[in-house]
C-alpha positions, 0 to 999 in steps of 0.5 A, a space after each residue: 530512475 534508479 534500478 530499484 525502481 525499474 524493477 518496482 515499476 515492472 513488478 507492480 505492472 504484473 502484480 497489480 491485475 493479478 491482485 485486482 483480478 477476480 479469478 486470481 485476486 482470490 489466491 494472494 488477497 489474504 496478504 497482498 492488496 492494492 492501496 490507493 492514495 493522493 501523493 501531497 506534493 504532486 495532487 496525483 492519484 496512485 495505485 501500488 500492490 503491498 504486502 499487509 496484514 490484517 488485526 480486524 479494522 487494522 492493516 499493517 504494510 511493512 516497507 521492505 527497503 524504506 529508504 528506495 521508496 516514496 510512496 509511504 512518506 505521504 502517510 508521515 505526521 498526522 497520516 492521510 486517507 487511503 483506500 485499501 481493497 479487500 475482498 474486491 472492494 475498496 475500502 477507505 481508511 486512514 494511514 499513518 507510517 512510523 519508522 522505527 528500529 524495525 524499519 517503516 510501517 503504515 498502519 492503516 485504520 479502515 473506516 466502518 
């Protein structure tokens, strides 16, 4: 594992519970979540804290450093389920990434 990573490593281990947090999650959940997914290759479940925001039914994660992450090349092609907590309640929803001239987005539709 590369320093980036160990750092992302350090980083979502604080991150996470401050997010998941009731007391605390309430500060940062207008632009933090954790979203969870299935990784294709490996069948295993993950939980990573990100940046978003919200249109409505509508989530947009950008990527910051697309080509030192994995976690959003699950979502490429057709895209794959995901659950996204908002409001301490993880909804379902569907993820997509593109990846542009701006960099990678997942866009996320959450299910009603």
């Amino acid at each position: 594992m590369g320093m980036v990573q160990n750092v992302a490593a350090v980083v979502n281990t604080v991150v996470r519970p401050l997010v998941a947090s009731p007391r605390w999650g309430r500060l940062v959940d207008r632009w933090m979540t954790v979203v969870t997914y299935t990784g294709r290759r490996s069948g295993r479940t993950f939980s990573i804290p990100v940046g978003y925001r919200r249109d409505g039914d509508e989530l947009t994660i950008a990527v910051e450093m697309p080509d030192r992450k994995n976690w959003w090349r699950n979502f490429t092609g057709e895209g794959a389920p995901i659950l996204v907590r908002l409001g301490g309640v993880d909804r379902a929803g569907h993820g997509t990434a593109r990846r542009d001239d701006q960099g990678v987005r997942v866009s996320v539709r959450l299910s009603v």
